[in-house]
N, C-alpha and C positions, 0 to 999 in steps of 0.2 A: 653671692654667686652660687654657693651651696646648695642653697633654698631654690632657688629655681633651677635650679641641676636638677633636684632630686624631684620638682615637679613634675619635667619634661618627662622623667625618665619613668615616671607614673603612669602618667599621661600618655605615653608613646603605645603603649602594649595594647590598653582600653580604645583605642583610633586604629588600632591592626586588626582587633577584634572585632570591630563592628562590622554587619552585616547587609550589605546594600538591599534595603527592598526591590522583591520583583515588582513592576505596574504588570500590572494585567489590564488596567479597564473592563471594558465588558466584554473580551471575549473568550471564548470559552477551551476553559483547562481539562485535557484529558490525563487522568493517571498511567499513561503508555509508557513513559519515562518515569524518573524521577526528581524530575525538575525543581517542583515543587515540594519534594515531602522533605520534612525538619525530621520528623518520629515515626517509625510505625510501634507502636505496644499491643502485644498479641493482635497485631494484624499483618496479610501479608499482602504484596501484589499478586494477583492471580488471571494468568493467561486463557482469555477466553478461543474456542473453537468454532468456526464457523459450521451451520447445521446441514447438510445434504439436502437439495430438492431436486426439483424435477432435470432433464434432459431438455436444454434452451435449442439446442440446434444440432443436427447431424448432417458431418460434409458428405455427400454420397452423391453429387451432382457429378455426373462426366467430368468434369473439371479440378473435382476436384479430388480426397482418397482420402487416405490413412497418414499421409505425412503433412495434413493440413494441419493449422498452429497461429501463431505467435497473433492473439486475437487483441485488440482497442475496443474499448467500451464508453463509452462515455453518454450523457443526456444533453441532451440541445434542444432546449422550450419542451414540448408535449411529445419530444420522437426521441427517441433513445437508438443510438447508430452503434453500428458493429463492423469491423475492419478484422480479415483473416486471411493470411494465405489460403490460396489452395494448391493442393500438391497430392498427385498421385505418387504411390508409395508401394513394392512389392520385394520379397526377395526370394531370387532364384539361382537355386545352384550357389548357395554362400556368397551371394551379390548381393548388392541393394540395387533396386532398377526406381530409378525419381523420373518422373513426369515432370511436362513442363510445367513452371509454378504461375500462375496468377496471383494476384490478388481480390479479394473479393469482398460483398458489402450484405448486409443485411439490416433491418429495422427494426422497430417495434413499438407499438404505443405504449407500450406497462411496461418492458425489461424484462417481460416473462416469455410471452408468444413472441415468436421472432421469424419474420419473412423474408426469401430473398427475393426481392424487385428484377423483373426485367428492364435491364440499362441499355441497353443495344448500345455499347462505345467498343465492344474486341470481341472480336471472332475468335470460336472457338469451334473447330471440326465443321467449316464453312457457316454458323452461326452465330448470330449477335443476341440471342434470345438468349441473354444469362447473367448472371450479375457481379461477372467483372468490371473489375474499378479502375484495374492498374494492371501493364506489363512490362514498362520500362525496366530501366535501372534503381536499383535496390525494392524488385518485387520482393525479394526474399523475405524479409521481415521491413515490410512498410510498416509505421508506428503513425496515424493518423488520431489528432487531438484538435478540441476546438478550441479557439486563444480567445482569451478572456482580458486582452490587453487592452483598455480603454485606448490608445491608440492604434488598435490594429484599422488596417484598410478593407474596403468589403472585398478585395479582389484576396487578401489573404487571411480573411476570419476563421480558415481551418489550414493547417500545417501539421507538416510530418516528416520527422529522418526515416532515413532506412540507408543501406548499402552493406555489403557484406567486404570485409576488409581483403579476404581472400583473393576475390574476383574484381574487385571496384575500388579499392583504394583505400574506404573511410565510408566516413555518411555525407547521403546529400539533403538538401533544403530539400521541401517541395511545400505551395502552396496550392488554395481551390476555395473559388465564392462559395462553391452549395456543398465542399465536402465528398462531391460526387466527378466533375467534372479539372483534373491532376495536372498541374505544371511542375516544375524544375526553377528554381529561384535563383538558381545561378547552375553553370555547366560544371564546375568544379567540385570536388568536397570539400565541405565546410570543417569535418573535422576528420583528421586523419593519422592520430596516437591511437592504435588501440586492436582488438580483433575483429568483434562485430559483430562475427560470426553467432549470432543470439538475437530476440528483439531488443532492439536501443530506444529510450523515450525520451521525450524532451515534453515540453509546458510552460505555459506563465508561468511564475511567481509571485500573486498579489502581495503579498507580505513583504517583498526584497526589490520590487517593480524591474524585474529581469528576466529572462529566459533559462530555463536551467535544462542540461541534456547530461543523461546516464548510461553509460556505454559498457558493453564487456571489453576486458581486456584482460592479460595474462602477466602474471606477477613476474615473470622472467621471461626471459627473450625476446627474439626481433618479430613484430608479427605488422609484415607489407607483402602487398601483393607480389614483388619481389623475392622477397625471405623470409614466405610465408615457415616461421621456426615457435609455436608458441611450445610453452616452456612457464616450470610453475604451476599454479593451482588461476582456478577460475574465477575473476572477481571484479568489481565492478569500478568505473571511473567515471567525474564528472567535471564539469566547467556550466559556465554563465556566459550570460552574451545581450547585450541589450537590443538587436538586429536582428538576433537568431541567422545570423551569417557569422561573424567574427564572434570565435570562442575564445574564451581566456578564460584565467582560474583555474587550470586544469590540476585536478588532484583525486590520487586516491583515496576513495572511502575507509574513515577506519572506524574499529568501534572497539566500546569500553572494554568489553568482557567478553569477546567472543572468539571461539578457536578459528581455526586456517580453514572454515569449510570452502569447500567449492560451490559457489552460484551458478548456475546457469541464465539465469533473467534478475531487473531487477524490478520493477516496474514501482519507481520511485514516482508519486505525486503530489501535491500538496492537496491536505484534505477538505474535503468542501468546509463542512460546518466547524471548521479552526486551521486555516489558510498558512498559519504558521508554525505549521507539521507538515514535515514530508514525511508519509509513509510510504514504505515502500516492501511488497509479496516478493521478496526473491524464491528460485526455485533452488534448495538445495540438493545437489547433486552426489551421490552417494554410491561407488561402485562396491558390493556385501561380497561380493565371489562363491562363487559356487561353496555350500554346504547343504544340509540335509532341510533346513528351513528355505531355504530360497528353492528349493526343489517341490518342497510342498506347496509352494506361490501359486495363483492361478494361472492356467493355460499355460501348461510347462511344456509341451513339444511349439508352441509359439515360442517361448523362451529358447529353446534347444534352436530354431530357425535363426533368431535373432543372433545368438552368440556365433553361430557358424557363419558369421562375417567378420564379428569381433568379439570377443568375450563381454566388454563392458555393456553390450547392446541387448546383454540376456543374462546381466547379473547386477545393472545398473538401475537403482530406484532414485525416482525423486518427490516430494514435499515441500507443500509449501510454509515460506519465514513469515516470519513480522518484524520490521524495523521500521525506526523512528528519526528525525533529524528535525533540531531547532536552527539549526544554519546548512545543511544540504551536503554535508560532508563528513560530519562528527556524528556516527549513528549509533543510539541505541538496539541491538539486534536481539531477542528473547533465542534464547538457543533451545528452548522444548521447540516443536515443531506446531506451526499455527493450524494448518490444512496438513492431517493425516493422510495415509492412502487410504484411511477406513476400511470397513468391515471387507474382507477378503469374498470378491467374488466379479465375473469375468471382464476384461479392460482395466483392471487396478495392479498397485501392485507391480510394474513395467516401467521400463524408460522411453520418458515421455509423461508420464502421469504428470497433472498437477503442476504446469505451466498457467500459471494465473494470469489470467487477461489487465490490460493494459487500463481502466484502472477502476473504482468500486464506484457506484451507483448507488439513486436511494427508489427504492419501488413500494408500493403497496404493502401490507401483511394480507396474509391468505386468514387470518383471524377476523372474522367482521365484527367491527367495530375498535378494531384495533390499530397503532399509529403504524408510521412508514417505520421500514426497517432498511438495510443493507445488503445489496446484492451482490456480489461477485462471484465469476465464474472460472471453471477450470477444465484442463482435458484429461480426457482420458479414451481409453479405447485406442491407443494410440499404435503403427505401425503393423497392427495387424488387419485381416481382410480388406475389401475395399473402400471404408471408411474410415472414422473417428469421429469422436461427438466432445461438444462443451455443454458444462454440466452446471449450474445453478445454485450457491450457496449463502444461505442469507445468516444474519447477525445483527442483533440492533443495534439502532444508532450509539454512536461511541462506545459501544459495547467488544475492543478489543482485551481491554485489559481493564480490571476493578480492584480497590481497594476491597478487601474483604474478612471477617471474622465473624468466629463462631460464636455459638449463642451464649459462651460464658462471659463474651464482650470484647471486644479489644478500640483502639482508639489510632486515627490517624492527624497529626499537628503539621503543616502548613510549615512551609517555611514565610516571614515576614514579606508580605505584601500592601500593595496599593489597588483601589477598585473605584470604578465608578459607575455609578447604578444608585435603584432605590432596592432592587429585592435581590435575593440568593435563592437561582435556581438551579435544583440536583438533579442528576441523573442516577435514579437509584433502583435497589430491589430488594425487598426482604420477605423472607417468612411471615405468615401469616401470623407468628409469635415473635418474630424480632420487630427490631424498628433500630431507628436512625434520629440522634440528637444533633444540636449543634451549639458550638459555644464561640464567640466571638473572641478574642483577647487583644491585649494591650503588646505592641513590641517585643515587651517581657515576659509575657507570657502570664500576663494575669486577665483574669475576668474582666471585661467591659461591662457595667452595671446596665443592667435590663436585658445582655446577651450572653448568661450564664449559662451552666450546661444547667444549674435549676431553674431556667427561666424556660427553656426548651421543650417542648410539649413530645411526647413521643412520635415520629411518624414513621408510617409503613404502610405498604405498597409494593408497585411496580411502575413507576412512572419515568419516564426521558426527560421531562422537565415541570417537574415539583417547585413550587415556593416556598418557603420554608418561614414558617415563623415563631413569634418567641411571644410568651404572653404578654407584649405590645402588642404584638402584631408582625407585621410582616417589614416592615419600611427600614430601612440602612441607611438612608441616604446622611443622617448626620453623622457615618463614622466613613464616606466617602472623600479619599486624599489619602486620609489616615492610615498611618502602617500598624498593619494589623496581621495578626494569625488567626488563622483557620483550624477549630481542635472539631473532628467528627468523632461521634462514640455511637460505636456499631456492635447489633447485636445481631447474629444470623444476617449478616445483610453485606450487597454489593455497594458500592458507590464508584460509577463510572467515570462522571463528568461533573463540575459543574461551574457557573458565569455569574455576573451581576448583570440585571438588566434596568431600566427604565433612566427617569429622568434626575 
């Protein structure tokens, strides 16, 4: 009895310790998290910045002003469609004077040029020659998305929340065949815990085969159209629904490491090319109060306008996050700031800035010859004269966050996985003197013979999706099933992404 006492009790510790492999299969691992990493050794994770381009659109149609906003993005086949308030905006005499809001549509074949269509569906100042969408109930921030739910109906291939808690109760349904021509899916609201007062989004879930919707709400107090009392700081809540009518699961987002900021948006979606990521651009809200810097900001008697209504309206900046979720509520949030106000100069800088649209795209590079990149856009120009514009800012593909070190070398190890594939494709980047090895291992962390890091040929580049091979070659498929880790050894070089692919 001894003897097998003292086996168990051996035995017991080594069975606690073991560590379940992740499957992955073939699809494809971003370093946004840290899901995956076992080790980093003189390497770190490093937050990438999306680049500044051109000016996508300015609202300055009669209809619309300075307090247009809360923008949907999204591609549908060869047309890429755009959904924004419009809202004229002025203040006078330490008012704010709002216009009546619409909402409105715009197109584009690339993601770059972008048209508003005459719709003739709402009259505006006795005309239909304009291209509103929407003026029902929850114009304020309509959230239009196309659903990508292999059961959806053609009657409801595009949907979208909106309603503002204040005035409306909650969010409602709405669906539309073309995207363009809006119903009501039920007369009620569908969800109704929360403020609202922000734009709220909803989407499939191919990954989870559910509906998921992200709402603002306020960490204390009552906030209904009744007693309307928010209270707290600004942040975000969600739920699932397999109807997109009845929600459940409601909970608030929390995350690993991040202080009490204030969000204003959250614009949580799952990412095209790895479906089982929700990323999501919140806007952090940030009121600095008057000092000698905020004075230097640009167009400081606009600011002097803005706060003689309220102080936070002319001392309040905001920037855009970056956050991460493997199940839609446990979020990884980087707390450097994703989208800066950037270089100080006029429409930055203001509250309002840097409300990122509803949700990222893949378009062209303006480099010929070169791959698609990532587009998303943001505002600015916001509450003053009688417009605002959304601005254009691209980023390569899975190019948010990269494993990265310097050219003295550093090395990142995998936590134990499973794959299935013939080849290992990277998304990477190095100096024209660095490069990128790779070594295969056992469970234990030992070499797999033929996929040593001295089997690994140096490579370097700049590629989105490299093969990687070992002086065999390139083929994996006999260590597919098998748990295995992943060692990269990087010198001057990024490594953003990468999958197994073939047979």
């Amino acid at each position: 009895m001894k003897i097998i006492l003292l086996v168990c009790l051996w035995l017991t510790p080594l069975a606690a310790s073991a560590v379940e492999p992740i499957e992955i299969g073939s699809r494809r691992e971003l370093f946004i998290d840290n899901f995956l990493i076992d080790q980093l050794i003189d390497a770190r994770q490093e937050l990438h910045h999306p680049v500044a381009r051109e000016i996508s659109i300015v609202h300055d149609a009669p209809w619309e002003g300075a307090g247009s906003g809360y923008h949907s993005v999204f591609q549908d086949g060869e047309k890429y469609r755009m959904y924004y308030r419009g809202s004229k905006l002025s203040i006078e005499n330490g008012k704010i004077i709002l216009g009546k809001e619409s909402h409105c549509y715009a197109e584009s074949n690339d993601g770059i040029h972008w048209t508003k269509p005459e719709l003739g569906l709402f009259e505006h100042s006795g005309s239909k020659k304009n291209n509103i969408v929407w003026t029902g109930v929850g114009v304020h921030n309509f959230s239009p998305f196309l659903d990508t739910n292999p059961d959806c109906t053609a009657e409801s291939r595009y949907k979208a929340l909106a309603g503002d808690g204040a005035r409306e109760g909650g969010l409602y349904a709405f669906r539309s065949p073309d995207g363009i021509h809006w119903s009501q899916m039920h007369d009620q609201v569908v969800i109704s815990h929360g403020a609202f007062d922000s734009q709220n989004v909803g989407y499939w879930d191919s990954s989870s085969g559910q509906y998921r919707a992200y709402w603002r709400y306020f960490t204390e107090g009552v906030t209904t159209p009744e007693n309307w009392s928010p209270a707290g700081i600004r942040a975000v809540r969600t739920a699932t629904s397999s109807d997109f009518l009845n929600w459940t699961n409601e909970a608030d987002l929390a995350y690993e490491d991040s202080p009490d900021d204030e969000l204003y948006t959250n614009q949580v979606k799952s990412y095209d090319r790895a479906p089982h990521l929700q990323i999501g651009f919140p806007t952090r809200y940030l009121d600095r109060g008057w000092s000698e810097s905020m004075k230097a900001l640009p167009e400081s008697e606009h600011r002097k306008q803005r706060a003689d209504v309220t102080q936070r309206y002319g001392t309040a900046l905001g920037e855009g996050l970056l956050m991460v979720s493997r199940d839609g509520v446990n979020f990884k949030r980087w707390n450097e700031a994703f989208l800066r106000p950037g270089i100080e100069r006029p429409g930055t800088w203001q509250y309002g800035q840097h409300f990122i649209a509803s949700h990222l795209v893949e378009t062209k590079s303006a480099l010929p010859g070169a791959g698609n990149e990532l587009s998303l856009y943001a505002s600015e120009s916001t509450w003053t004269g009688n417009s605002n514009a959304l601005r254009r800012y691209t980023l390569r593909l899975d190019g948010f966050v990269s494993v990265a070190a310097a050219m003295s070398g550093g090395e990142l190890i995998t936590k134990p996985l499973t794959f299935a594939g013939s080849e290992l494709r990277i998304n990477f980047a190095t100096s024209a003197a660095g490069s990128l090895r790779v070594e295969i291992q056992d469970q234990d962390g030992k070499p797999i013979e033929g996929f040593a890091l001295a089997d690994s040929p140096e490579h370097f580049g700049d590629s989105v999706e490299r093969v990687v091979s070992w002086n065999q070659g390139t083929d994996v498929s006999a260590l597919k099933g098998r748990v295995v880790k992943l060692r990269f050894y990087l010198k001057d070089a990024d490594l953003y992404s990468f999958r197994f692919l073939g047979e």
